[in-house]
N, CA, C and O atoms as a GROMACS GRO file, in nm:
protein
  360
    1UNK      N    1   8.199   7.570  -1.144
    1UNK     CA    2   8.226   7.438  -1.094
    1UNK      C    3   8.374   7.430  -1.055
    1UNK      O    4   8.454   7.483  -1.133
    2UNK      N    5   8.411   7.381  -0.964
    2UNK     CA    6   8.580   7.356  -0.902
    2UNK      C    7   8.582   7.228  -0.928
    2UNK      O    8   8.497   7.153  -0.879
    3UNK      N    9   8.693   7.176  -1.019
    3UNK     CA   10   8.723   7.114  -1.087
    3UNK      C   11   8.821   7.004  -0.960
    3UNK      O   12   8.856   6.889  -0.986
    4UNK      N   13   8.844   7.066  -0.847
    4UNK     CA   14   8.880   6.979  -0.740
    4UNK      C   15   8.749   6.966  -0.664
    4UNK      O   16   8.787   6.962  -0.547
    5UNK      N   17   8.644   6.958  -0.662
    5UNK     CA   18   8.590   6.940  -0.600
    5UNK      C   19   8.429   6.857  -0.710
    5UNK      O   20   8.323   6.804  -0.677
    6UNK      N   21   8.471   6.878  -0.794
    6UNK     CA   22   8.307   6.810  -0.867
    6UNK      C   23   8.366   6.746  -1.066
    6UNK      O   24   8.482   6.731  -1.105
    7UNK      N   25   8.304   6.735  -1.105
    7UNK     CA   26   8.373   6.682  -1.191
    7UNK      C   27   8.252   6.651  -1.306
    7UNK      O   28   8.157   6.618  -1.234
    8UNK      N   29   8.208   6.645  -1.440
    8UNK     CA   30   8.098   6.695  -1.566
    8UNK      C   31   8.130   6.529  -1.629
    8UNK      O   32   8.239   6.478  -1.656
    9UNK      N   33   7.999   6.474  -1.639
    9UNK     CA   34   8.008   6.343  -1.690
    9UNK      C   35   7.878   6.368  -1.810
    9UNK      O   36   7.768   6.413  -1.779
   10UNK      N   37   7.911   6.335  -1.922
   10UNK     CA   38   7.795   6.391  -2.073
   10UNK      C   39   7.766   6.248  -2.128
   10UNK      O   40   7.854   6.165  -2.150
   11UNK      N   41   7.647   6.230  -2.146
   11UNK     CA   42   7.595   6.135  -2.182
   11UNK      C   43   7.505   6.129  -2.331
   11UNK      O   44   7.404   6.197  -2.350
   12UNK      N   45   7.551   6.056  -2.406
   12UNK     CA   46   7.474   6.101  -2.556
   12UNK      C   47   7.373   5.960  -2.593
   12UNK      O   48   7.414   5.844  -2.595
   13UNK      N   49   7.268   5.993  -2.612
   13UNK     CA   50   7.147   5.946  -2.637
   13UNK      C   51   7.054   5.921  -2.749
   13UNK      O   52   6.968   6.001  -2.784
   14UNK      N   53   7.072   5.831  -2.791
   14UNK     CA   54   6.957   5.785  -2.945
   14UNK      C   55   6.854   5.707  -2.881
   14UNK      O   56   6.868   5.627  -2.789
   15UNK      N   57   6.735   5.747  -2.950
   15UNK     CA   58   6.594   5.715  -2.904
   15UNK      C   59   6.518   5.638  -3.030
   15UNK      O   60   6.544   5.672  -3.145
   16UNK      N   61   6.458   5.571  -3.011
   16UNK     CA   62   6.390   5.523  -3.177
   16UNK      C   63   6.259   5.581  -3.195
   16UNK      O   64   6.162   5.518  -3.238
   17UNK      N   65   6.258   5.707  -3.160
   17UNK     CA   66   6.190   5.855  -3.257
   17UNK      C   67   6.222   5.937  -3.162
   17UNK      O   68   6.282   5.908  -3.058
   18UNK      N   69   6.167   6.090  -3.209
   18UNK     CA   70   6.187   6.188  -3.188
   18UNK      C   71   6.109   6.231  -3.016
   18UNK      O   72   6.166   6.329  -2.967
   19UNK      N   73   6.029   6.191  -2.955
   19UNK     CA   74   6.038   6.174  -2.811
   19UNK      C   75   6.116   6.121  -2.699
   19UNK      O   76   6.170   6.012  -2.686
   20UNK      N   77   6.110   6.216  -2.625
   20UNK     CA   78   6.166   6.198  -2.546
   20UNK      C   79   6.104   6.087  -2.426
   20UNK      O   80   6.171   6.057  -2.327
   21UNK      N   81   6.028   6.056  -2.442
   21UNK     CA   82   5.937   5.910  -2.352
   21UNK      C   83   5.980   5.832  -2.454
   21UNK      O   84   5.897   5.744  -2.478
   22UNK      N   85   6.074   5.827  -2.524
   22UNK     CA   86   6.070   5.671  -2.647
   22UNK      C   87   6.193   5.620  -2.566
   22UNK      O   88   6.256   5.674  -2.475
   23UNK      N   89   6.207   5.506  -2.624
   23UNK     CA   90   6.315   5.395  -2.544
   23UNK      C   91   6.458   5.425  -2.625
   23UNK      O   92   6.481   5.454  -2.742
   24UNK      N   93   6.523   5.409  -2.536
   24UNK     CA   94   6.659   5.433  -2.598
   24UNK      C   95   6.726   5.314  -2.627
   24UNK      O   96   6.715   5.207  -2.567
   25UNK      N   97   6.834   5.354  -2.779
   25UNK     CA   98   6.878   5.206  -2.871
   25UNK      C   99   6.972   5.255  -2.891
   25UNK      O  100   7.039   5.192  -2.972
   26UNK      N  101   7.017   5.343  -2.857
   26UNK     CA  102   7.179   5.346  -2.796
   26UNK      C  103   7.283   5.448  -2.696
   26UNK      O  104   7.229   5.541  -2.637
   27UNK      N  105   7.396   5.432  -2.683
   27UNK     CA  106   7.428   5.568  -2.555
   27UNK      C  107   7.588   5.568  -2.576
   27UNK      O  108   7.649   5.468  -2.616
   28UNK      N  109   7.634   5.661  -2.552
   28UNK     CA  110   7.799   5.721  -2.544
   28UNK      C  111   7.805   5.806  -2.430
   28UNK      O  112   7.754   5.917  -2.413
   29UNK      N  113   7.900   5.714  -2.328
   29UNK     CA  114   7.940   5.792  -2.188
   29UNK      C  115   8.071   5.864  -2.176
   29UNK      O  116   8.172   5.809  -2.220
   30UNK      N  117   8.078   5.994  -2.116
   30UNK     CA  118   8.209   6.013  -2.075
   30UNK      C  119   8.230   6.112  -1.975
   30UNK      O  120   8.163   6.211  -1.946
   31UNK      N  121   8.345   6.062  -1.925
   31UNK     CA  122   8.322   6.094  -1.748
   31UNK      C  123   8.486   6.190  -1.771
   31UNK      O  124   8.593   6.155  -1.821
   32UNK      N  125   8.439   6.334  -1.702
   32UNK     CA  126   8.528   6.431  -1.718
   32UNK      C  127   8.652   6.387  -1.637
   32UNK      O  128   8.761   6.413  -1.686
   33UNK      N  129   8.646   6.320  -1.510
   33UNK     CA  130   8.745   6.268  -1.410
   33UNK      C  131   8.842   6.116  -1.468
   33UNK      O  132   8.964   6.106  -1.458
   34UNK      N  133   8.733   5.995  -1.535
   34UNK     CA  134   8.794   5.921  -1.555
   34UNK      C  135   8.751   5.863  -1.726
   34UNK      O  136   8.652   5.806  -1.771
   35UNK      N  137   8.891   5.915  -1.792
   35UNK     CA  138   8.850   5.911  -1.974
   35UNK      C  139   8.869   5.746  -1.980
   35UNK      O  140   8.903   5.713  -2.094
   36UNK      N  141   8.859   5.647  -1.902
   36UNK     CA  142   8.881   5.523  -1.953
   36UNK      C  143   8.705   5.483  -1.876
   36UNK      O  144   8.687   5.363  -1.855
   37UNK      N  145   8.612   5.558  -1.846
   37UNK     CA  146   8.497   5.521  -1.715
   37UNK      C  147   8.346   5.418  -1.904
   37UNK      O  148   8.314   5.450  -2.019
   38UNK      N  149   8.330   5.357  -1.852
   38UNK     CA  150   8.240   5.314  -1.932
   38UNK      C  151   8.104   5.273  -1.899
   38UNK      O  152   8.100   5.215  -1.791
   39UNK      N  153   8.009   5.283  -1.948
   39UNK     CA  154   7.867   5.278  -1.900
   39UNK      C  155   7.833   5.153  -2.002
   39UNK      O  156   7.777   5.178  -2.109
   40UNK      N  157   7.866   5.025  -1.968
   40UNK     CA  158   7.823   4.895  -2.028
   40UNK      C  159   7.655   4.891  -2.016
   40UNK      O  160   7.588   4.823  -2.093
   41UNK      N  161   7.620   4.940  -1.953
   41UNK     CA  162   7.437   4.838  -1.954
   41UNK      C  163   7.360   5.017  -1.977
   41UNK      O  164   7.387   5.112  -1.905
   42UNK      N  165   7.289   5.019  -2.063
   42UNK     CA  166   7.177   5.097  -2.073
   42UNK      C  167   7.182   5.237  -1.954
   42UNK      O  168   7.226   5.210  -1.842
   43UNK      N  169   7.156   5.318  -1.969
   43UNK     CA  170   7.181   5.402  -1.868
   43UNK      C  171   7.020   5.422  -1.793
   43UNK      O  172   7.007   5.444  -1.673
   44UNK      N  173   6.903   5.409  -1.887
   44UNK     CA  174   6.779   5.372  -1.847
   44UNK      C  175   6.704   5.321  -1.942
   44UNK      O  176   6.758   5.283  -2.045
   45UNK      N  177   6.525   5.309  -1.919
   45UNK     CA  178   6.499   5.241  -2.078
   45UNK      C  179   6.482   5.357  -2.158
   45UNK      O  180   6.535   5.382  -2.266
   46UNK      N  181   6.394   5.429  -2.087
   46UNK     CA  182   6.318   5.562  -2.157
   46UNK      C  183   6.422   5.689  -2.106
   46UNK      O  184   6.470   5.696  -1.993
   47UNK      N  185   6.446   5.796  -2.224
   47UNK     CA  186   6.547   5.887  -2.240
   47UNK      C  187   6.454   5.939  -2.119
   47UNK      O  188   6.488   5.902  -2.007
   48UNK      N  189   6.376   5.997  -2.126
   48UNK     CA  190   6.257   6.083  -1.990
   48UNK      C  191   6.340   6.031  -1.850
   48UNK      O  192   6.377   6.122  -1.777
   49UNK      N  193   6.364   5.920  -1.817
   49UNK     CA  194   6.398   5.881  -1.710
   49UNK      C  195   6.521   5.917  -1.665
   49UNK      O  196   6.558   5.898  -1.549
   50UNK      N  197   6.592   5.972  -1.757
   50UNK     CA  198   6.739   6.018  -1.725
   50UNK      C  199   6.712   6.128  -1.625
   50UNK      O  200   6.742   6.111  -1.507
   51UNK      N  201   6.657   6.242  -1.667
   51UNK     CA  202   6.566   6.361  -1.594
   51UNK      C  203   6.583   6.330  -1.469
   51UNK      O  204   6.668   6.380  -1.394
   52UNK      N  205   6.492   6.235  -1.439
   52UNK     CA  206   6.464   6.183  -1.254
   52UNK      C  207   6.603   6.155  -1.238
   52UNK      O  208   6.642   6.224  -1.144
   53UNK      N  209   6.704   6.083  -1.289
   53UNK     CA  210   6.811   6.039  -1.252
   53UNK      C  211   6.901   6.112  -1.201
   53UNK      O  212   6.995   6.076  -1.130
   54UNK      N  213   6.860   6.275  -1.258
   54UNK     CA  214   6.959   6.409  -1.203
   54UNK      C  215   7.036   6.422  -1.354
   54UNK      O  216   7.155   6.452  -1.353
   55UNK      N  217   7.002   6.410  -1.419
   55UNK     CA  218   7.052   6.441  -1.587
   55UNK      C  219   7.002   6.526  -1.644
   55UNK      O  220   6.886   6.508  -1.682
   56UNK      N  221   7.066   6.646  -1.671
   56UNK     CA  222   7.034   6.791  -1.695
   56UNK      C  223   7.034   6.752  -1.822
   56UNK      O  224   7.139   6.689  -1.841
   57UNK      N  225   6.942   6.760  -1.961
   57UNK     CA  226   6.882   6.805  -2.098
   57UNK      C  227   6.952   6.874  -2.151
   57UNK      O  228   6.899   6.982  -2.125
   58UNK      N  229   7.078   6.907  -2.240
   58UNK     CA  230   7.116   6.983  -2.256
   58UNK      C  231   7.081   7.046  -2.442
   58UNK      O  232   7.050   7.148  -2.503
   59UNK      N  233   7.109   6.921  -2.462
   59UNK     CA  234   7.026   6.952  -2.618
   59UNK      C  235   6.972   6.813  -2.706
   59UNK      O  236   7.026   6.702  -2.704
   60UNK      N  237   6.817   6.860  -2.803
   60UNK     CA  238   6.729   6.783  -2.820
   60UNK      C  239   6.752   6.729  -2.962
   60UNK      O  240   6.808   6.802  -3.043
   61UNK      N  241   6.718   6.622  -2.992
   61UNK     CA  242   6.766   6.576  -3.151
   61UNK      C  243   6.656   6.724  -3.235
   61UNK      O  244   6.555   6.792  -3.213
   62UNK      N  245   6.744   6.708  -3.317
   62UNK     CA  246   6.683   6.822  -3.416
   62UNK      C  247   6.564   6.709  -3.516
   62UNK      O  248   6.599   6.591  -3.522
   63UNK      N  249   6.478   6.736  -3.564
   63UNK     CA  250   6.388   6.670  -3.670
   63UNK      C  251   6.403   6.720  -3.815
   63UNK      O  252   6.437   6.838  -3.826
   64UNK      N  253   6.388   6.668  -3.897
   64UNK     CA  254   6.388   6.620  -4.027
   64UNK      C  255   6.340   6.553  -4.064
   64UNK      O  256   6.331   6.437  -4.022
   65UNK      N  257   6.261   6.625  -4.208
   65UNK     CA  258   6.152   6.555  -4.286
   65UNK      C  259   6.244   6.421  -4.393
   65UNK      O  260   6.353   6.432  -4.449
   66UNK      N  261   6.155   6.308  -4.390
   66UNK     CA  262   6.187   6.224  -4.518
   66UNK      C  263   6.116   6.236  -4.648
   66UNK      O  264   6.010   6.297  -4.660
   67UNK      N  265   6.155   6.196  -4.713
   67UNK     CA  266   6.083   6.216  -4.879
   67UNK      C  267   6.011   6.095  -4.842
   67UNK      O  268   6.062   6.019  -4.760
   68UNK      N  269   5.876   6.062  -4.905
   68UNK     CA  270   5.800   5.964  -4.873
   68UNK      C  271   5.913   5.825  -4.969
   68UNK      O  272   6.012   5.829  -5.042
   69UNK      N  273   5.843   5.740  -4.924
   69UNK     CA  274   5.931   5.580  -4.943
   69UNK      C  275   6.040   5.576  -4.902
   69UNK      O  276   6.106   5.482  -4.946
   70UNK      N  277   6.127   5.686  -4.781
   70UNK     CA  278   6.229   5.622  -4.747
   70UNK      C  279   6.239   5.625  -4.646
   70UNK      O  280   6.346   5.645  -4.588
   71UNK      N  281   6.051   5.592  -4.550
   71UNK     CA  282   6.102   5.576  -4.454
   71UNK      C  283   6.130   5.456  -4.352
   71UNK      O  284   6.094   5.444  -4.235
   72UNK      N  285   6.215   5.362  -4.442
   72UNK     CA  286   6.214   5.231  -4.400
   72UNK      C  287   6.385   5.228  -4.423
   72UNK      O  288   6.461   5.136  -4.394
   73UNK      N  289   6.412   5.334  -4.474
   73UNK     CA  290   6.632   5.351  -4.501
   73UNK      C  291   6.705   5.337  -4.381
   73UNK      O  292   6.690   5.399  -4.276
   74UNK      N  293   6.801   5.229  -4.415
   74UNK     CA  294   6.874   5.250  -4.305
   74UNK      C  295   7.002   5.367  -4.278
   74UNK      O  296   7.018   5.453  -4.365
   75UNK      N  297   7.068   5.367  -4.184
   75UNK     CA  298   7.150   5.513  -4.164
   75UNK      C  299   7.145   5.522  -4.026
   75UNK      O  300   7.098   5.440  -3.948
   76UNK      N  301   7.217   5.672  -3.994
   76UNK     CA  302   7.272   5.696  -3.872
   76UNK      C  303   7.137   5.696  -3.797
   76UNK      O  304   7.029   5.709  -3.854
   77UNK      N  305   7.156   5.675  -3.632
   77UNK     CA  306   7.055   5.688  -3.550
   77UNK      C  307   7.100   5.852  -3.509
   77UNK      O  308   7.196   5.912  -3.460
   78UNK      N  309   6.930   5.888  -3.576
   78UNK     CA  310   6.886   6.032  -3.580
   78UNK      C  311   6.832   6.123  -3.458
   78UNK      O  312   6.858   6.243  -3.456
   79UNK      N  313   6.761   6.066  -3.363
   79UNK     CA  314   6.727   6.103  -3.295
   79UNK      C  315   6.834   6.103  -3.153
   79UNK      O  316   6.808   6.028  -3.058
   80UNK      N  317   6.927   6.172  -3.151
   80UNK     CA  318   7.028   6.230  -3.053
   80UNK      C  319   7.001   6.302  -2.908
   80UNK      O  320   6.945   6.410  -2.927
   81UNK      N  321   7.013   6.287  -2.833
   81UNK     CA  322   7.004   6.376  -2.714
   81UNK      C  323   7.148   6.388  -2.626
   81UNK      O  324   7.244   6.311  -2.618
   82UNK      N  325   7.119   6.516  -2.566
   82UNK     CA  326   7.234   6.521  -2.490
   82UNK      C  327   7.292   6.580  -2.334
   82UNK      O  328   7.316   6.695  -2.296
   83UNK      N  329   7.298   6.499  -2.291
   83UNK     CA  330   7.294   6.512  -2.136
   83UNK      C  331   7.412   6.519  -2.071
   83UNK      O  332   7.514   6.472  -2.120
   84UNK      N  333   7.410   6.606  -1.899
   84UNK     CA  334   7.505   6.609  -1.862
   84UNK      C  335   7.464   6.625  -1.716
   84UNK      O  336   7.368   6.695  -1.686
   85UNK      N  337   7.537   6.562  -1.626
   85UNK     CA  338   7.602   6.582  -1.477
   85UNK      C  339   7.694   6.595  -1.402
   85UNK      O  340   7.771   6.500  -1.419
   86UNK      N  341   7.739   6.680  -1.306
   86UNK     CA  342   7.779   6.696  -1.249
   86UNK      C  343   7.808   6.647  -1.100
   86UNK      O  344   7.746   6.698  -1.007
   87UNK      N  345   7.908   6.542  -1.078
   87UNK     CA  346   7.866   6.449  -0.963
   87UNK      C  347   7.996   6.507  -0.899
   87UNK      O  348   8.068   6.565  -0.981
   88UNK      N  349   8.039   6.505  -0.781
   88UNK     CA  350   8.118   6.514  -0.672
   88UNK      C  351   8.259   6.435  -0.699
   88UNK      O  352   8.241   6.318  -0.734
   89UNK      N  353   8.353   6.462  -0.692
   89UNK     CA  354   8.471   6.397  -0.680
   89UNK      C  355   8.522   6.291  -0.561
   89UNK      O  356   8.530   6.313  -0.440
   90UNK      N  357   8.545   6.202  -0.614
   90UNK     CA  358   8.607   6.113  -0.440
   90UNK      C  359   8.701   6.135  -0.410
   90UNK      O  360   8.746   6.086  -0.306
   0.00000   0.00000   0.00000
């Protein structure tokens, strides 16, 4: 990639389970060109839809078992994904 000419924007993704067709409940943007760039509204509903959007998969939440009765605990959002593009420079 020429770094004058294109520029790597990574997008991090929590889903409320471990599919990737589940809706996403939260996101962290960051744009290799501009470190102040922010993605205020949802980037889509369903993580799957990023895909069509031109959002390369780069890595999948890992899974982990719960001990039975806790699975109503609250804690970090587990289900992570992680995406990235490569868009053109202006």
């Amino acid at each position: 990639m020429n770094s004058d000419t294109h520029r790597q924007q990574v997008l991090f993704v929590w889903t409320e389970d471990s599919r990737l067709d589940s809706r996403i409940v939260g996101w962290s943007f960051f744009d290799g060109g501009d470190p102040r760039a922010a993605m205020d509204d949802p980037p889509a509903t369903l993580a799957v839809e990023l895909l069509a959007d031109g959002w390369r998969l780069l890595q999948a939440s890992t899974l982990s078992t719960r001990p039975a009765g806790d699975e109503f605990a609250h804690g970090v959002l587990e289900f992570e994904w992680l995406f990235e593009r490569i868009v053109a420079t202006s």
